[in-house]
Residue, then its C-alpha position, 0 to 999 in steps of 0.5 A: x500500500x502506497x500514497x498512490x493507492x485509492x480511497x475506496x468509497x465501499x459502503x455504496x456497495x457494501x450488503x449493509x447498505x441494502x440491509x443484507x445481513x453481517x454474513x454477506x457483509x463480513x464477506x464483502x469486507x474479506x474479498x474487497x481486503x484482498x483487493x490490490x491498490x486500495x490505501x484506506x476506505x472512505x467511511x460515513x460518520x453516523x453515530x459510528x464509523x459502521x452500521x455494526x459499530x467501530x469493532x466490527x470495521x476494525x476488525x474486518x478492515x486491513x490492520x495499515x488501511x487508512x480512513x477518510x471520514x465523511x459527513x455527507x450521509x448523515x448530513x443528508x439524513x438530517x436534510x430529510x426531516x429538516x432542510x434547514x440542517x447544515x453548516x451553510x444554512x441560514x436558519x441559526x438553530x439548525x446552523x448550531x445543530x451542525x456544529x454540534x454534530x461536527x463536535x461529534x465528529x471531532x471527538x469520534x475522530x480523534x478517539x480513532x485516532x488516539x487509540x489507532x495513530x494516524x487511522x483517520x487522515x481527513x474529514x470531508x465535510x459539506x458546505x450545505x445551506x438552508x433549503x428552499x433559501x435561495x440567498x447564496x450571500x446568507x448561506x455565504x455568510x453562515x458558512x464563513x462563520x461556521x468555518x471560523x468556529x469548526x477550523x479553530x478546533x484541535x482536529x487530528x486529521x485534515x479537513x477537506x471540502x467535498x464540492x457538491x452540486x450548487x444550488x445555482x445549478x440548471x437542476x440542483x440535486x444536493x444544491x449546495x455552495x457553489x465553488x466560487x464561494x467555497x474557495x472565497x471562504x477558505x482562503x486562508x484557512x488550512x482546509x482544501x476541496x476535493x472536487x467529486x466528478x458526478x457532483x460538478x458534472x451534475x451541477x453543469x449537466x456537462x461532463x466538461x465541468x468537473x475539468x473546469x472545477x479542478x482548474x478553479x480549486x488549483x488556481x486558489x491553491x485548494x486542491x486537495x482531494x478527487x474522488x470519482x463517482x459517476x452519473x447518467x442521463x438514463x438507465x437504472x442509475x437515473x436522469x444526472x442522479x447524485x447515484x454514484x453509478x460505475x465507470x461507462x466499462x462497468x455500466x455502459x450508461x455511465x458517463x463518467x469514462x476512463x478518459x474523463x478521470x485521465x484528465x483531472x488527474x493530469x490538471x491534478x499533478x500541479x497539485x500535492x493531494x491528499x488522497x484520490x479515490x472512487x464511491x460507487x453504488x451497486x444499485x440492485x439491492x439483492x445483488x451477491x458480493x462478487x457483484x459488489x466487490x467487482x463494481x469497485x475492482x472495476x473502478x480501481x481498474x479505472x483509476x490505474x489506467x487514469x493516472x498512467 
């Protein structure tokens, strides 16, 4: 395992996320251990690192795997019942809700991290504003003063901000930050942007704009991270749906190619990142493991072949 292996965003695959049962799941966790070129795993912070608790990942992950915690699933799960939630929103209680959940994350993190010495290396967090507030100055606002509050804190791991699709966009999916803001507001702060390929694709419609983000967070000196799911304009994985769909030789839908990934990993090289990787989703829900596991192995394949 090397800093030029992948971050594997596996739990889209994984049985856990279909309710599968721990049988199926220990076997996912087994076969994607013995699968080459993987660095660490990207992992959703709910109230654990894992549906089955933080013993049970430990215990069925690779002992030298690192961990890219992200706060996006359970600020999406709050969004449900309360668009309001998020560290961009205008509405103050729900701001100050997330910041107590980012308290949560700090300290989950850190006692990772205590008890297993540079386990976690970043945290990708969301810059989400108020729903249905289409003011990009207030959720501006609210975020400068949320980062003012979070980056003061005694983080062990770097702080990343995963670029989700604008709410300025033709047909906003996450409708979050846009880019342009998210730069401004970072600027002089330690924190950097991983730019997602299917969340700017989505937020232009154009498989053009991933590019021209990787190029816009380079020109700000911010570029820390890419991460690569894909999307479609048809098919099971939707109409330009935040879905995580494979790369187009794993689902010939996908528009998300090899090509596509060779190219911001080459804008990428005036860059030093953090870390590079895929989140992909196995949409059949009665799917078996081989399937799962041979969705990511097909997206590492991707990967290799991009950074050639």
């Amino acid at each position: 395992m090397t800093n030029t292996d992948f971050i594997i965003g596996a739990y889209p695959c994984a049985p856990s996320f279909h309710q599968q049962g721990e049988q199926q799941e220990a076997t996912f966790w087994r076969e994607l251990a013995d699968t080459p070129h993987i660095r660490g795993i990207e992992q959703p912070i709910l109230e654990n690192l894992h549906p089955y608790g933080d013993d049970w990942l430990f215990r069925h992950i690779p002992g030298d795997w690192k961990i890219v915690a992200t706060a996006v699933m359970e600020t999406m799960r709050r969004r449900g019942s309360n668009g309001g939630f998020g560290l961009a929103s205008a509405d103050e209680d729900q701001r100050r809700e997330s910041i107590v959940f980012y308290r949560h994350l700090l300290e989950k993190i850190n006692a990772v991290n205590t008890r297993f010495p540079g386990k976690v290396i970043a945290l990708e967090m969301q810059a989400a504003p108020q729903k249905d507030n289409a003011s990009v100055e207030q959720a501006t606002e609210a975020f400068a003063r949320s980062i003012n509050e979070i980056s003061a804190w005694d983080w062990s791991c770097d702080l990343v901000l995963e670029h989700c699709d604008a709410m300025t966009g033709s047909a906003p999916r996450k409708g979050f930050l846009p880019l342009e803001q998210i730069l401004d507001v970072l600027r002089g702060t330690d924190i950097s942007v991983c730019i997602n390929w299917a969340r700017s694709a989505i937020e232009g419609r154009s498989t053009d704009v991933p590019l021209q983000h990787v190029q816009a967070a380079l020109k700000a000196d911010k570029l820390g991270a890419l991460m690569f799911s894909g999307t479609t304009a048809t098919g099971e994985y939707g109409d330009w749906q935040d879905l995580h769909a494979p790369f187009s030789s794993f689902c010939p839908e996908s528009l998300m190619t090899t090509e596509h990934a060779a190219e911001l990993f080459t804008a990428a090289r005036a860059a030093t990142l953090k870390f590079s990787g895929i989140k992909l989703l196995e949409i059949n829900a009665n799917a078996d493991v081989s399937h799962r596991i041979a969705i990511l192995r097909d997206g590492i394949s991707a990967l290799n072949k991009a950074k050639k």
